[in-house]
KEDO-311314 format. One record per residue (C-alpha): x, y, z. Coordinates in steps of 0.2 Angstrom, whole numbers, padded with zeros to 4 digits, always signed. Layout:
// residues N
XYZ
...
This chain:
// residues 298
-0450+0109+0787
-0444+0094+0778
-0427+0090+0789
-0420+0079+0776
-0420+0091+0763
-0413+0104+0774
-0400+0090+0778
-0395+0084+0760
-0395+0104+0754
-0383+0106+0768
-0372+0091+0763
-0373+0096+0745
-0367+0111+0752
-0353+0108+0762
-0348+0094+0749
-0344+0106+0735
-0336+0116+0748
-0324+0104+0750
-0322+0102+0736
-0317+0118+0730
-0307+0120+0745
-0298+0104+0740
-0298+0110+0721
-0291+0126+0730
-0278+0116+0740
-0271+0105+0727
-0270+0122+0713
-0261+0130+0727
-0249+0117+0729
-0247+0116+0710
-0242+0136+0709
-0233+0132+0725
-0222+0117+0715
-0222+0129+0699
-0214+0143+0709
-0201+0134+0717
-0198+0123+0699
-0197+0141+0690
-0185+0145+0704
-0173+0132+0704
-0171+0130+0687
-0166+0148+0688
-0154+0145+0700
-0148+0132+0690
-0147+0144+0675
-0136+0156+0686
-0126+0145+0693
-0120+0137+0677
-0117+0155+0669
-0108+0158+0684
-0099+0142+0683
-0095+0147+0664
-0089+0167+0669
-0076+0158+0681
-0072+0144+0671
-0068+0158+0658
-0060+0167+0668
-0046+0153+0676
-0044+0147+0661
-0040+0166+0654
-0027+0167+0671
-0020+0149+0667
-0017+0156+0647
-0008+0172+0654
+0001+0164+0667
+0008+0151+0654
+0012+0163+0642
+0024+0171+0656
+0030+0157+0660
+0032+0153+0643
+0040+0169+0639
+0051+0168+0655
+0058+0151+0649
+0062+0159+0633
+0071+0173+0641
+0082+0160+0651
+0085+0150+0635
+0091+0165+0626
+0103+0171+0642
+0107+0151+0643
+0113+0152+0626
+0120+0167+0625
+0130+0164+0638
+0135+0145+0629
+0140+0158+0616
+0149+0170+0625
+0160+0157+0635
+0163+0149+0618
+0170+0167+0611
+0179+0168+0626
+0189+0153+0625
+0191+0157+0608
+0199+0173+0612
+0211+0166+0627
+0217+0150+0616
+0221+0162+0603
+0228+0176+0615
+0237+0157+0624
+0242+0156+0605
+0250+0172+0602
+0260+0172+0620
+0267+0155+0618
+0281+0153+0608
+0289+0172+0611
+0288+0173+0627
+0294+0154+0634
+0309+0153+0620
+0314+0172+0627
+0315+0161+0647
+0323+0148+0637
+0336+0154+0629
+0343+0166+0643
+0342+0152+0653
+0349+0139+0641
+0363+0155+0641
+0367+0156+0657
+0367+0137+0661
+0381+0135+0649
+0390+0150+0656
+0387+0143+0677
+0388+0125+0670
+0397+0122+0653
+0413+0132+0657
+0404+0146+0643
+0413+0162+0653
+0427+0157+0647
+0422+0160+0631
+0419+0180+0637
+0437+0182+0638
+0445+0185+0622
+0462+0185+0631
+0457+0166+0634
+0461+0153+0622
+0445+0144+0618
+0435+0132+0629
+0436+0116+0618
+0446+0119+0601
+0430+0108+0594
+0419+0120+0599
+0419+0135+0585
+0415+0149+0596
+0423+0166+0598
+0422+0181+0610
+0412+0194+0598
+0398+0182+0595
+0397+0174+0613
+0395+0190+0621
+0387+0201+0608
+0372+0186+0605
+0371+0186+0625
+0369+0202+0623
+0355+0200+0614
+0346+0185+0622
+0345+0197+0640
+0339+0212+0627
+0326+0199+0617
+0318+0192+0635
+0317+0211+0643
+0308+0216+0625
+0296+0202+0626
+0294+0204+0645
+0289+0220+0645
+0277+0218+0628
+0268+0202+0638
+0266+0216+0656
+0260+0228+0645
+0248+0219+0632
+0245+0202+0639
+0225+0201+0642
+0221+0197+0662
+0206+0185+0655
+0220+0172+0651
+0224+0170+0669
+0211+0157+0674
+0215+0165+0694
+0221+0179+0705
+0235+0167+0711
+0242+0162+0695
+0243+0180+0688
+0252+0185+0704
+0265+0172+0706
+0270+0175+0686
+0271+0193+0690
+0282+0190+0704
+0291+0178+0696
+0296+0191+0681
+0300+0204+0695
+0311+0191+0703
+0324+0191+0688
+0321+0207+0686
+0327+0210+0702
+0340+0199+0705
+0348+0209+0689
+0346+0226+0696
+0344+0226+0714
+0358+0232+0727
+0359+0228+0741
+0359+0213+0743
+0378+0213+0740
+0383+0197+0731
+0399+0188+0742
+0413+0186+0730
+0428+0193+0722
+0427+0208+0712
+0415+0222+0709
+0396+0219+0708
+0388+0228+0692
+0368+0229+0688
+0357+0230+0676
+0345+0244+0683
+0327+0240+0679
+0325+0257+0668
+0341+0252+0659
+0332+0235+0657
+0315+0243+0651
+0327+0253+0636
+0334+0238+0630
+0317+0231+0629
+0309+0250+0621
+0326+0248+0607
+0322+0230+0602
+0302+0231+0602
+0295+0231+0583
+0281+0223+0573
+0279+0214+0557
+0260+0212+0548
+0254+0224+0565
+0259+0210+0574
+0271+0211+0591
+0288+0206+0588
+0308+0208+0594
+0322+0213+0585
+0329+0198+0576
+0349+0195+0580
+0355+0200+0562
+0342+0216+0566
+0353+0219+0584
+0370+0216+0577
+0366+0230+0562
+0358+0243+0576
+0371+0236+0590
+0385+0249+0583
+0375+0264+0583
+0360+0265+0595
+0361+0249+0605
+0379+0249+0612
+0377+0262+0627
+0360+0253+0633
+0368+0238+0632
+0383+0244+0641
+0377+0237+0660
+0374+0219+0652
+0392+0219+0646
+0400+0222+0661
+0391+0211+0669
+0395+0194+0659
+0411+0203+0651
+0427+0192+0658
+0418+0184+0672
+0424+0171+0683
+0418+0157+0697
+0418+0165+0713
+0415+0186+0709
+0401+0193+0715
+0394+0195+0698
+0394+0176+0695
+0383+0174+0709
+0373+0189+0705
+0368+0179+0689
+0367+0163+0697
+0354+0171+0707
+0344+0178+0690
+0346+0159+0684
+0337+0153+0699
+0322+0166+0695
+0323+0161+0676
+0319+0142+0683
+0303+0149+0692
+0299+0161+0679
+0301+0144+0667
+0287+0136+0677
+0275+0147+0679
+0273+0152+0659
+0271+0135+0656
+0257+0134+0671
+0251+0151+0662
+0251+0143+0645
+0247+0124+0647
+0262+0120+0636
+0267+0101+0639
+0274+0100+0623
+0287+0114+0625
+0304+0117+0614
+0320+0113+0621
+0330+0124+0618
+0351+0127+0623
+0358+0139+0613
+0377+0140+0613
């Protein structure tokens, strides 16, 4: 047996083994690295499609969430300026409402108060005597008027008092406070005209002008011109005074008819020009008037 050929056969043998088991190795390794190449590059593939879908989808939530937000911040806009445009109307309405109230209602205070200061203050009662001689011979005034336009300066403030309780809108008062104390203050001369007791002190008989007799004066003299609220004019009074007007004002005539210093009806109208004072105040609080008339009638 030749040994060295047996030996080289068996070299050549296990040479090409190895070699095939290397071949064998290195293909392995090959699929091995093309397995796991294929595997992450699908993994990669997913992984951005699955980026993509969310992406997608936040950006989807962020568009609907904006739009809400956009549509809520319209919403808000739209109440903002609507409410802008409601305040506007508003103060529209209460300047014009301010407008309408102003002049009627503060000359009505005025002139009973301008009235009754010249009666307290100007020696004017003696002008409500006709048995007296007049109160100054420069000053041209007579019984009949003195006490028939007096008559109707109580009538004309009852008329518009009652037309501003009745018709004057509560957005004009800008609190609760302010509409109470002018309420009050228009009960307080309504009071101090028709409330007993108290008893005035003085000399003579008391007299009253009940607040019913006071809301029938003001029901006779209410009218209207262009729909419009209005009062009797004085020329308008003196033609009705004679026929429908002369029983209602009956109780205002005996109250300033002849009075003197010192009777109890004196100080009973004292007190009505003290609530006139406060009523005065509060209109003009009521009506931001700074620039008000002044006005004395005679």
């Amino acid at each position: 047996m030749d040994w060295k050929q047996v030996f080289e056969s068996v070299a050549s043998t296990i040479g090409t083994a190895s070699v095939i088991v290397a071949a064998l190795a290195f293909v392995g390794k090959a699929a091995v690295k093309n397995f796991f190449q294929a595997g992450l590059e699908e993994l990669k593939a997913n992984l951005k499609k699955q980026n993509e879908l969310e992406l997608a989808k936040t950006k989807h939530q962020f568009e609907l969430a904006l739009a809400k937000e956009k549509e809520r911040a319209d919403i808000e806009k739209e109440t903002l300026l609507r409410s802008l445009d409601n305040e506007a109307t508003i103060n529209e309405r209460i300047r014009r409402e301010i407008l309408a109230w102003a002049n009627p209602i503060l000359n009505s205070v005025l002139d009973l108060k301008g009235r009754l200061t010249n009666i307290l203050e100007n020696k004017g009662y003696e002008a409500l005597d006709e048995s007296s001689a007049p109160p100054n011979p420069n000053w041209s005034i007579s019984y009949s008027y003195f006490v028939n336009s007096t008559m109707y300066l109580f009538g004309q403030y009852f008329c518009w008092v009652q037309m501003l309780q009745q018709e004057l809108s509560f957005e004009i008062f800008r609190s609760h406070e302010l509409k109470d104390r002018l309420f009050a203050s228009i009960r307080d001369v309504s009071d101090a005209l028709g409330n007993y007791p108290p008893e005035f002190d003085g000399a003579g008989n008391d007299t009253q002008v009940f607040r019913l007799q006071q809301r029938a004066i003001a029901d006779t003299l209410a009218s209207s011109r262009d729909t419009k609220r209005a009062c009797l004019g004085y020329a308008e009074f003196l033609s009705k005074y004679s026929a429908e007007l002369q029983s209602l004002c009956e109780p205002v005539k005996m109250l300033v008819d002849k009075v003197k210093p010192g009777e109890r009806r004196w100080n009973r109208l004292r007190a009505v020009h003290s609530a006139l004072l406060t009523l005065e105040k509060e209109c003009e609080a009521l009506l931001k008037l700074d620039d008000r008339p002044s006005t004395t009638p005679a």
